[in-house]
Steps between C-alpha positions, in 0.01 A plus 500: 500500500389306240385155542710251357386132491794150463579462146620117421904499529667377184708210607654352178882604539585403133731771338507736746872592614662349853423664782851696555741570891395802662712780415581794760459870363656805747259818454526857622266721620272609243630211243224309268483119457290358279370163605358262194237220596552181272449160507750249500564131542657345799593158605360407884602136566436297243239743324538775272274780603344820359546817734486890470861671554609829564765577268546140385565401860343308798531625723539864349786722475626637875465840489767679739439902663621720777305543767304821389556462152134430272522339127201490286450192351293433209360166443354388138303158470641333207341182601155342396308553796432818775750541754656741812794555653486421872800639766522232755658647784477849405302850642383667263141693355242248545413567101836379372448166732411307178176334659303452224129605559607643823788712499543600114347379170680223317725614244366382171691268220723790333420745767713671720526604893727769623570566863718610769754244751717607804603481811382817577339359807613215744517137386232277594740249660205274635402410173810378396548271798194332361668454150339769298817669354507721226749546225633860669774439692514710808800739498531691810803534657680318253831635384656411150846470450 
């Protein structure tokens, strides 16, 4: 793992686009979604802040599978600085965990990180009664129609 070490977020919001709503995308099993990293502008209170999105949105798209279905998603920094993709709530290979340092390497400004999501194994339901959800949405036993 290579070392990485805090690089100084930009924080001046000026011409960047509005941070856009979430949107929900339905995958199969075996689909690919690719996930952009940007920065955007959004207004908090009275302040107008500078904030990395995924896909233009904060918080980032919700991504919606069957239980047993895996996507790949590939993630390209478009923004000015290093950054991961971290799945809150999710179990999955510690080296797509999006650590940093710890579990994978940053991905660089204009680089790009491919790897596997699913509920291929049980849902780590403690985690999300301590608020760390994810943007998959659990699908088991759910039936469309």
């Amino acid at each position: 793992m290579a070392e990485t070490t805090p690089d100084s977020f930009p924080t001046d919001p000026t011409g960047l686009p509005v941070a856009a709503r979430p949107e929900t995308v339905r995958l199969g099993d075996g689909d690919r979604f690719e996930l952009e990293i940007t920065p955007v502008r959004k207004q908090i209170g009275e302040d107008e802040v500078r904030m990395l999105a995924y896909n233009g949105s904060i918080p980032g798209p919700t991504i919606v599978i069957d239980e047993g279905a895996e996507i790949e998603v590939v993630a390209t920094n478009y923004g000015d600085v290093e950054a991961t993709v971290h799945w809150h709530g999710l179990r999955l290979d510690n080296a797509a965990d999006g650590v940093p340092g710890e579990t994978q390497d940053a991905i660089e400004v204009g680089g790009t990180y491919t790897c596997s999501v699913g509920l291929a194994i049980d849902y780590d339901e403690e985690s999300v009664d301590v608020g760390m959800s994810g943007c998959v949405e659990d699908r088991r036993g759910v039936v469309d129609g």
